[in-house]
LUMBA-924255 format. One record per residue (C-alpha): residue in three letters; x, y, z. Coordinates in pm, whole numbers. Layout:
# residues N
<drense 'ALA',<X,Y,Z>>
...
END
This chain:
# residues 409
<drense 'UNK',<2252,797,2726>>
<drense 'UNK',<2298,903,2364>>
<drense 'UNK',<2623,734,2284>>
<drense 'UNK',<2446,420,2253>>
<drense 'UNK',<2320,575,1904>>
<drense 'UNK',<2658,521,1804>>
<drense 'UNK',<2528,172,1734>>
<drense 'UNK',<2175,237,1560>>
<drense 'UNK',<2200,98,1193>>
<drense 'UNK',<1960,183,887>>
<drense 'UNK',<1707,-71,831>>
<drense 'UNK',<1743,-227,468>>
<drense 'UNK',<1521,42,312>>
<drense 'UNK',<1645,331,486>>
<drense 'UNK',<2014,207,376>>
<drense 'UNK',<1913,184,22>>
<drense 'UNK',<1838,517,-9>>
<drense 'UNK',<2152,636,176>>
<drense 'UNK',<2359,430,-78>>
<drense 'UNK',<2113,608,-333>>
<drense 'UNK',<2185,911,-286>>
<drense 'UNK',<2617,854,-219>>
<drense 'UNK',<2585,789,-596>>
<drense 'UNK',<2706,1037,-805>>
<drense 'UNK',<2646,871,-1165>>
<drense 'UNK',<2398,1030,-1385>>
<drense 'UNK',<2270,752,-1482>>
<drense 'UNK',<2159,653,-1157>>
<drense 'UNK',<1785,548,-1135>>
<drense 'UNK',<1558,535,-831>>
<drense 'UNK',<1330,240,-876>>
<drense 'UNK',<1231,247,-493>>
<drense 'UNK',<1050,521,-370>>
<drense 'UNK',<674,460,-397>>
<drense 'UNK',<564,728,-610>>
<drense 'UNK',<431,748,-1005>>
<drense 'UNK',<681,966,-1210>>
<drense 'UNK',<572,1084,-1607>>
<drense 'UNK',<806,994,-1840>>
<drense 'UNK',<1034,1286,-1784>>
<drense 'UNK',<1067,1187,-1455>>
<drense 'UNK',<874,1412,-1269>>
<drense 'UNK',<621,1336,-952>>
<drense 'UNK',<314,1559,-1127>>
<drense 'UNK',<60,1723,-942>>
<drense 'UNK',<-369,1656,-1023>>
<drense 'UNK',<-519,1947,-1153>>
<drense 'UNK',<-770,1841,-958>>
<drense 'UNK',<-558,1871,-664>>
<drense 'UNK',<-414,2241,-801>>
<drense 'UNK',<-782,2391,-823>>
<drense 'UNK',<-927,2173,-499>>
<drense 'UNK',<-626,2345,-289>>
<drense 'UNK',<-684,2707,-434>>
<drense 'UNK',<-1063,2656,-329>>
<drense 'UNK',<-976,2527,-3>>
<drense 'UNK',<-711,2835,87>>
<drense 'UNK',<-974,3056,-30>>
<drense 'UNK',<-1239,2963,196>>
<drense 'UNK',<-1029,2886,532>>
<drense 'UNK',<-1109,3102,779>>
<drense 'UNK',<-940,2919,1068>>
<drense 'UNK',<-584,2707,1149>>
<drense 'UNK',<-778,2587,1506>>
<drense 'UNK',<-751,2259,1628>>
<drense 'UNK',<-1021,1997,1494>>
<drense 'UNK',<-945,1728,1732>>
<drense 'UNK',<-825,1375,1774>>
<drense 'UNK',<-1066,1227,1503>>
<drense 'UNK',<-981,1453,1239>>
<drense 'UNK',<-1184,1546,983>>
<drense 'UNK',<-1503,1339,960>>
<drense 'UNK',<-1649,1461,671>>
<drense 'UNK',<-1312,1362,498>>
<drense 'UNK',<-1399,1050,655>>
<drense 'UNK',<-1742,1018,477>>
<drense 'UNK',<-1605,1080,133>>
<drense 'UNK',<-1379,841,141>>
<drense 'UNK',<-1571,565,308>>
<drense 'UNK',<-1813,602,27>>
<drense 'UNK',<-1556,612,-243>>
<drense 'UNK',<-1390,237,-71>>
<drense 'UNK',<-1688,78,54>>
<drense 'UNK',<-1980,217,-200>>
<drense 'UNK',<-2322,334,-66>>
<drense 'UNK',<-2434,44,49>>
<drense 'UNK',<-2160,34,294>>
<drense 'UNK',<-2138,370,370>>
<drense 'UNK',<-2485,548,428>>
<drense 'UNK',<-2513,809,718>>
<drense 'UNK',<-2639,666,1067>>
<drense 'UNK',<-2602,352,960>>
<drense 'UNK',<-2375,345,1276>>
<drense 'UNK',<-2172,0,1211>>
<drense 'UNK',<-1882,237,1025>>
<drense 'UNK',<-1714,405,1232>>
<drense 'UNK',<-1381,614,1109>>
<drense 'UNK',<-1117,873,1234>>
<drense 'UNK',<-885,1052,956>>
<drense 'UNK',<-536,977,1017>>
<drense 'UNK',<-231,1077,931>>
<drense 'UNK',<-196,859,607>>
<drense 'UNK',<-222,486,614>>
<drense 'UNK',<81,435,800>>
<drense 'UNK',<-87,594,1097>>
<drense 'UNK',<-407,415,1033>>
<drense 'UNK',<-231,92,1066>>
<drense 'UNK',<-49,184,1404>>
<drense 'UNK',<-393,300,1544>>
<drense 'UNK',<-587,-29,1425>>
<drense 'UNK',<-279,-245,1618>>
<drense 'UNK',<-307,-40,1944>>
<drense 'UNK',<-674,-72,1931>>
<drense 'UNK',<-640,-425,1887>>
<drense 'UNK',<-432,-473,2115>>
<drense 'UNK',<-652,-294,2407>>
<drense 'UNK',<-905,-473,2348>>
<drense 'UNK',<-731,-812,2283>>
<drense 'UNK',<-351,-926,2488>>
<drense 'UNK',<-378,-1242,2286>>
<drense 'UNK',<-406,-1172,1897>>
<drense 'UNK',<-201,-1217,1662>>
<drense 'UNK',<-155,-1044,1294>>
<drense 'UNK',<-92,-1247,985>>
<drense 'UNK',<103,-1086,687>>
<drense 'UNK',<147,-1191,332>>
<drense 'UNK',<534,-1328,237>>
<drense 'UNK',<652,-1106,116>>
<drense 'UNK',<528,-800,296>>
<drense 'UNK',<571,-427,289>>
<drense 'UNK',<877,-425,572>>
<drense 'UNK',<751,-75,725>>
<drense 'UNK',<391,-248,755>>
<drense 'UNK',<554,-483,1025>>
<drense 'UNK',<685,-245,1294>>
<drense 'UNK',<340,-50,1351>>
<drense 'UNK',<203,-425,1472>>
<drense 'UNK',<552,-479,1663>>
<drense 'UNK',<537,-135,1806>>
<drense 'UNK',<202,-220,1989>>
<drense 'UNK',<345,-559,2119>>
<drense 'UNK',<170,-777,1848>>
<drense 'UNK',<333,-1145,1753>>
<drense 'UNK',<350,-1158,1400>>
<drense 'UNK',<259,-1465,1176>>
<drense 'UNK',<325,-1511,786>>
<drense 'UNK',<120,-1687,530>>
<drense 'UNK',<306,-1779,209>>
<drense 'UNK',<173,-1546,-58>>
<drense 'UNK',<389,-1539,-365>>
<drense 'UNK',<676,-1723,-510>>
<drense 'UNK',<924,-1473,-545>>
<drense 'UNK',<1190,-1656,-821>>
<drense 'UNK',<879,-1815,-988>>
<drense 'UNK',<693,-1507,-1043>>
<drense 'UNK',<380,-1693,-916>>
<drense 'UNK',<121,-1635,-682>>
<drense 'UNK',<76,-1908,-375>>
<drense 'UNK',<-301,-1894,-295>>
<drense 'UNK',<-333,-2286,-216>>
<drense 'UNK',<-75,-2244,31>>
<drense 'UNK',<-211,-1897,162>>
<drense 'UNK',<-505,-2113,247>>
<drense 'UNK',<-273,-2363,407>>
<drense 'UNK',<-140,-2147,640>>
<drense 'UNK',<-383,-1917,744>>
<drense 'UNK',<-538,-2279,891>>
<drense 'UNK',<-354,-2167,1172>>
<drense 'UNK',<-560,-1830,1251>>
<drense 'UNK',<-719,-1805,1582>>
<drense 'UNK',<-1032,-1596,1670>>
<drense 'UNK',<-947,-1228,1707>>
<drense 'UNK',<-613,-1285,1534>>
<drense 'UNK',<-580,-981,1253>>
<drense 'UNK',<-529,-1109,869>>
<drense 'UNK',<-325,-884,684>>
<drense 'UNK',<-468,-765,289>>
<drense 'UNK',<-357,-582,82>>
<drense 'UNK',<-698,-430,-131>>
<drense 'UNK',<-518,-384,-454>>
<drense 'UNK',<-205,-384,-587>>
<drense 'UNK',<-19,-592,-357>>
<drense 'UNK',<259,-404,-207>>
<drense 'UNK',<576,-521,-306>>
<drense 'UNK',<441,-792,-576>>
<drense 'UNK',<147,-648,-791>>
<drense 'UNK',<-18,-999,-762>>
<drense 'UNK',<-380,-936,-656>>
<drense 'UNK',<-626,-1153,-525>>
<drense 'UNK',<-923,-1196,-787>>
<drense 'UNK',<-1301,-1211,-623>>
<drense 'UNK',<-1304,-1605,-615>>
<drense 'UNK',<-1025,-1566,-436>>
<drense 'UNK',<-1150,-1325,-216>>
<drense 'UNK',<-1466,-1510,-151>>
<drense 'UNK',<-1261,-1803,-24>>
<drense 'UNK',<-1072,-1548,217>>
<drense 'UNK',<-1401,-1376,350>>
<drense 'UNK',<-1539,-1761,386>>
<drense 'UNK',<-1200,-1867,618>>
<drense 'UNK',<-1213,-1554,826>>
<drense 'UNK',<-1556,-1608,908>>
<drense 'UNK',<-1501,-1933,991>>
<drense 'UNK',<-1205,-1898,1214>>
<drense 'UNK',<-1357,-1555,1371>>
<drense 'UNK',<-1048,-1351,1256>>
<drense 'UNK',<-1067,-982,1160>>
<drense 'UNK',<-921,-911,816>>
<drense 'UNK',<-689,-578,825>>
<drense 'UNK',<-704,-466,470>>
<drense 'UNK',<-488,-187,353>>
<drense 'UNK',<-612,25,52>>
<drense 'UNK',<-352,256,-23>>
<drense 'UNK',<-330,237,-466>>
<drense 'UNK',<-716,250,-517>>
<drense 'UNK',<-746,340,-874>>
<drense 'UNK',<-410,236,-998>>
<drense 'UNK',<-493,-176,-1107>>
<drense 'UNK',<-825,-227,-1269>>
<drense 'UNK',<-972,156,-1219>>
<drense 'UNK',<-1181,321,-897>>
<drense 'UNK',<-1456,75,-874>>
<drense 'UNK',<-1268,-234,-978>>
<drense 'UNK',<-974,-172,-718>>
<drense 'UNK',<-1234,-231,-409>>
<drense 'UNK',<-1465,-508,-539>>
<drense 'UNK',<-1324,-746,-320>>
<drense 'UNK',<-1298,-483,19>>
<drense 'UNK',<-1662,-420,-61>>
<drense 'UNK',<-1750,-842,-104>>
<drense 'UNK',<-1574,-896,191>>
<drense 'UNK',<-1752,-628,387>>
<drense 'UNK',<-2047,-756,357>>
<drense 'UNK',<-1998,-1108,425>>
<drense 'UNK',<-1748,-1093,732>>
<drense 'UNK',<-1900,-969,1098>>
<drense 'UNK',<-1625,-692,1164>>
<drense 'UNK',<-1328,-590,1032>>
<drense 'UNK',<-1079,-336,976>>
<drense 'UNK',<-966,-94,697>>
<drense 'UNK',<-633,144,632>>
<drense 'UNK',<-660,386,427>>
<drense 'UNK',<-457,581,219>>
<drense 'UNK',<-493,933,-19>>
<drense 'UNK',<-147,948,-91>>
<drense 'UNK',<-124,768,-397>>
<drense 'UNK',<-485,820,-496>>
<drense 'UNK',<-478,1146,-504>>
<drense 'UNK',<-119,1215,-529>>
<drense 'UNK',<-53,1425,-191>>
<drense 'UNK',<228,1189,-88>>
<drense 'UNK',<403,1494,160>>
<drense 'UNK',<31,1563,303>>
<drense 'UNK',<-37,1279,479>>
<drense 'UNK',<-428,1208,458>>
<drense 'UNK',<-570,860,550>>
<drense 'UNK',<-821,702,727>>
<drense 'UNK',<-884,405,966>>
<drense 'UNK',<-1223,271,935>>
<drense 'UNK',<-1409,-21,1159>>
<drense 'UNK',<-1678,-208,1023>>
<drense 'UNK',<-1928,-385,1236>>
<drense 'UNK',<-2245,-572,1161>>
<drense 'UNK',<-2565,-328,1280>>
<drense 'UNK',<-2619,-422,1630>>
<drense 'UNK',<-2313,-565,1718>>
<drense 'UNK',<-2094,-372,1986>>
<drense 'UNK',<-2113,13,2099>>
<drense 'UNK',<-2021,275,1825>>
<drense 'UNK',<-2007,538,2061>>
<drense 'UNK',<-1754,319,2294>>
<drense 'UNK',<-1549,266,1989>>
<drense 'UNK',<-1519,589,1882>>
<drense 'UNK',<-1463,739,2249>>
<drense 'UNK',<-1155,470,2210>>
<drense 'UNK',<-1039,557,1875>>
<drense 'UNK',<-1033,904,1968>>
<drense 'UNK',<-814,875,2313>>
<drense 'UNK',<-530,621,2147>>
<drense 'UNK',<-524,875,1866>>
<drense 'UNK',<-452,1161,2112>>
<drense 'UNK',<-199,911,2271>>
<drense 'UNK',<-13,843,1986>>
<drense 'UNK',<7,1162,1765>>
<drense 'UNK',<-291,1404,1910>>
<drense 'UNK',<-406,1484,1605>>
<drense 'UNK',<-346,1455,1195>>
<drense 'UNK',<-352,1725,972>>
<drense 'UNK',<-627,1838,825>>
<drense 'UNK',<-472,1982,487>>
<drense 'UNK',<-463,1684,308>>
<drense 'UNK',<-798,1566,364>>
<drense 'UNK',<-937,1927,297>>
<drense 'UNK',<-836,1921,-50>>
<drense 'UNK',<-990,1530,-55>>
<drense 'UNK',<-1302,1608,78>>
<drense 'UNK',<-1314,1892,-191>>
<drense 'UNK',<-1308,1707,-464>>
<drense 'UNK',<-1473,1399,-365>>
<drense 'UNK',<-1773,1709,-289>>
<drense 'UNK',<-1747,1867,-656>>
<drense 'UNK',<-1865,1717,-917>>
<drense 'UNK',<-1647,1887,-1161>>
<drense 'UNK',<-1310,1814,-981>>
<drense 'UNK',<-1472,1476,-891>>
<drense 'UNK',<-1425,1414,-1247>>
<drense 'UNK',<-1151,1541,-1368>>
<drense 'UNK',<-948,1373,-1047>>
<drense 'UNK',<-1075,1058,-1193>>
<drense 'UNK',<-978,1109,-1616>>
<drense 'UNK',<-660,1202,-1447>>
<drense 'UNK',<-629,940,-1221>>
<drense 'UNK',<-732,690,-1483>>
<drense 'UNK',<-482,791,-1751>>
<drense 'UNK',<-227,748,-1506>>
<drense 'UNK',<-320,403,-1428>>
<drense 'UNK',<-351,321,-1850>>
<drense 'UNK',<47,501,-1839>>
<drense 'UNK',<152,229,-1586>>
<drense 'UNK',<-45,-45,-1772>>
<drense 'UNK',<142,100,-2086>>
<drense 'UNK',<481,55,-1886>>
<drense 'UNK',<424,-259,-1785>>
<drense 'UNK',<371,-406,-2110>>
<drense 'UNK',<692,-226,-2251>>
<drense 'UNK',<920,-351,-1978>>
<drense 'UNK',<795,-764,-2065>>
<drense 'UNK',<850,-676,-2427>>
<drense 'UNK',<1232,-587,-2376>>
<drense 'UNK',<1278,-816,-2095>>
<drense 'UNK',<1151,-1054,-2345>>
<drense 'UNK',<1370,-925,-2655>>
<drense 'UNK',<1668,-935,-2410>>
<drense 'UNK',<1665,-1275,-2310>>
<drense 'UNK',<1577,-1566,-2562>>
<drense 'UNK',<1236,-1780,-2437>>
<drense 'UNK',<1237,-1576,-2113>>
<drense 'UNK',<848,-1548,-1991>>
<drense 'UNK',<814,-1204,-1846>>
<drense 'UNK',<435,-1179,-1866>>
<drense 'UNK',<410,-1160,-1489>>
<drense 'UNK',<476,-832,-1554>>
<drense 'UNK',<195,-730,-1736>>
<drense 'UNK',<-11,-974,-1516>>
<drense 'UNK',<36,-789,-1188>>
<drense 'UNK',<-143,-470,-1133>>
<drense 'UNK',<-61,-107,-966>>
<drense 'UNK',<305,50,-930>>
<drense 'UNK',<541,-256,-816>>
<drense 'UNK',<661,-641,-903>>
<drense 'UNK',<929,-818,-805>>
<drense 'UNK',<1201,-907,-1010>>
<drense 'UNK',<1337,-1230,-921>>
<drense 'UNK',<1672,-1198,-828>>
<drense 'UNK',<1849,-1252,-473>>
<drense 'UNK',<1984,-989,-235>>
<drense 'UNK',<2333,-1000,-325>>
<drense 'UNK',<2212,-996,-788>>
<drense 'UNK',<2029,-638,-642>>
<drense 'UNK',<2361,-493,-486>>
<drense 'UNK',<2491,-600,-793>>
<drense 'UNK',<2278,-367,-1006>>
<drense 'UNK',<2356,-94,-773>>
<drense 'UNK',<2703,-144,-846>>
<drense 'UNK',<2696,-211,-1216>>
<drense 'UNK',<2416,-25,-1331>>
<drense 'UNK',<2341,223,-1096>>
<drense 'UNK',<1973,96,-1068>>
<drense 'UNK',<1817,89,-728>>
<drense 'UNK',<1538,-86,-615>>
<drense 'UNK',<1343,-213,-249>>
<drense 'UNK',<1394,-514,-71>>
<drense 'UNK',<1209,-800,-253>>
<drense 'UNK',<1388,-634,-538>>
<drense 'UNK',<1062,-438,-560>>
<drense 'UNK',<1083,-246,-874>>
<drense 'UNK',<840,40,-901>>
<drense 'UNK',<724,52,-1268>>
<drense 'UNK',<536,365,-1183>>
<drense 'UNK',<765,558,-1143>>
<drense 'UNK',<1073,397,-1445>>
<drense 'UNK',<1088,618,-1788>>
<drense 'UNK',<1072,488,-2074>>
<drense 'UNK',<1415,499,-2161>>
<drense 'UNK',<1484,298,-1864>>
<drense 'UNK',<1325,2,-1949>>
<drense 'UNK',<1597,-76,-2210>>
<drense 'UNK',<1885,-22,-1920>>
<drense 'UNK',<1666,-246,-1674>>
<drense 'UNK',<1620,-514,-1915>>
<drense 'UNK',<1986,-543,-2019>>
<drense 'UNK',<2087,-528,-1636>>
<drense 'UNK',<1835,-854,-1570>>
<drense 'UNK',<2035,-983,-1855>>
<drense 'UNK',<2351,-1017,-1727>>
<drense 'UNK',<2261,-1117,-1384>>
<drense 'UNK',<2105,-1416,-1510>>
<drense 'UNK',<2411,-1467,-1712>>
<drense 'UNK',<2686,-1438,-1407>>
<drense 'UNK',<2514,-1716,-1236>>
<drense 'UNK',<2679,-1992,-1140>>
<drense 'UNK',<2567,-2383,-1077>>
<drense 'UNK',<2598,-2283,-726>>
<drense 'UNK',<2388,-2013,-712>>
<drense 'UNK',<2494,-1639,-742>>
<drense 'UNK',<2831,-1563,-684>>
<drense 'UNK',<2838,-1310,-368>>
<drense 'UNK',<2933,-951,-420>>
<drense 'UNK',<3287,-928,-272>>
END
């Protein structure tokens, strides 16, 4: 049975980080992974997180189970700190949530519950997408559609022809967002934008998906969601993934959140829930609760509450800051080359635009590795990077060809 394994190959992002880590040059530089470095190069921790943690292991008393659902008063926390109070208020009873084990988990549960409830919808994603976003919908037997999203070698965002496609959704079909910080592009939606959106879905009686995994790292805590929170109040039900990772910076702990919003009256919260909790304890039984333990205690203190958020907002000012230095070499590096898309974008990533084979390329020549897309993560390049990316962007552009890149042999 196992030989067969013989024959299993690394998807594109798995393989990058094989060839990654084969690479024995110092000056090799991990643009991919999706995490916010300081400017030695180090993943830091929150204080916040530090003192939350040492309150938390204080106080447990108990390593019992806590069921399918999780922790629900993790749950609460965060639903008020992505939807607001309006959105969020106890026994309202048209939010219904179950912690997960981080967003990735959130999205597999929201495609199997879909697809219970619904053999014939479909989910729509953004070109380009997150790849791993893809499988959880294929996993549960879901076709997948695209809607054109961004112009990858124009470094410009597609909404007129977002519009055009997503013509095509049908009701109970599931529409793909991303909440902020578009994952691999950094090109956001702004609120007209999402108005139009919310309108659409409404109109077509679709159910937008919307993933909110970098709250806090584009325009700040409150900005990030504006257009989750416009859109849940104008659309009859939808859909929300959740992620702490980034947020709070407890990538290894796994802590998310899938959330279903319904208008007050309309179907059984108590059904829903029963069904949330059983395809949970299908797929995984239950997610772990450390994670959303340290959450919950600092989204419950006021004094970590707001020290997770000066922290949390200097970090997002540090990427802003990185952003701005990686157009100005880019810039300096290439005579009348417009690299304000850069700065434009918002949250850790943008996509350089250079083919598959110019990205090997860098590997090769420079040692610099990035995602598919050619996703750079700007959160997590030093600033004596910048200089080496720049140059390498240089002469890419320079080996081209009137045909087009020349392959790598």
């Amino acid at each position: 049975m196992f030989r067969e394994l013989s024959l299993y190959e690394d998807d594109p992002i798995e393989s990058m980080f094989v060839r990654l880590a084969a690479d024995r040059s110092p000056d090799r530089m991990d643009l991919g992974i999706g995490v916010y470095r300081d400017d030695s190069g180090e993943v830091p921790v929150f204080r916040a997180v530090r003192d939350a943690e040492l309150r938390v292991v204080r106080r447990e008393g108990s390593k019992s189970y806590i069921g399918p659902l999780g922790n629900l008063d993790y749950c609460r926390v965060v639903e008020r700190l992505v939807l607001g109070p309006e959105h969020a208020e106890p026994g309202n009873g048209h939010v219904i949530s179950t912690q997960t084990g981080g967003a990735g988990s959130a999205l597999r549960l929201g495609a199997e519950l879909v697809r219970t409830l619904s053999r014939r919808s479909r989910v729509w994603v953004s070109d380009p997408v997150w790849p791993h976003q893809l499988e959880f919908f294929e996993q549960a037997g879901m076709q997948i559609m695209t809607y054109r999203y961004y112009d990858h070698y124009g470094s410009v965002p597609q909404f007129d022809e977002m519009l055009d496609d997503l013509n095509g959704l049908r009701r109970d079909d599931l529409l793909l967002l991303h909440g902020c910080c578009h994952n691999p592009t950094g090109q956001d939606l702004d609120q007209d934008q999402w108005q139009v959106v919310s309108e659409l879905v409404a109109e077509k009686r679709a159910i937008p998906f919307v993933d909110v995994a970098y709250q806090g790292f584009g325009q700040g805590i409150e900005e990030d969601v504006a257009g989750v929170r416009l859109m849940a109040g104008q659309v009859p039900q939808m859909l929300l993934a959740v992620s702490s990772s980034k947020t709070f910076g407890i990538y290894r702990e796994r802590a998310g959140m899938l959330t279903v919003v319904v208008s007050p009256g309309t179907g059984d919260a108590a059904g829903l829930r029963r069904r949330l909790r059983d395809l949970a304890r299908q797929l995984y039984f239950m997610p772990p609760d450390h994670g959303a333990a340290i959450v919950l205690e600092i989204l419950s203190s006021r004094d970590l509450e707001d020290l997770w958020r000066s922290e949390l907002d200097a970090m997002r000012l540090e990427i802003v800051r990185k952003r701005a230095m990686l157009r100005e070499v880019l810039e300096a590096e290439i005579d009348g080359y417009d690299a304000s898309f850069i700065e434009r974008q918002l949250g850790m990533f943008s996509c350089l635009p250079i083919s598959a084979d110019e990205q090997r390329l860098m590997e090769k020549l420079f040692h610099i590795y990035m995602l598919p897309n050619a996703r750079v993560n700007v959160a997590a390049m030093k600033s004596s990077d910048a200089r080496t990316v720049a140059r390498a962007f240089r002469e890419l552009r320079t080996r081209r060809t009137g045909d087009g890149f020349r392959r790598v042999g």
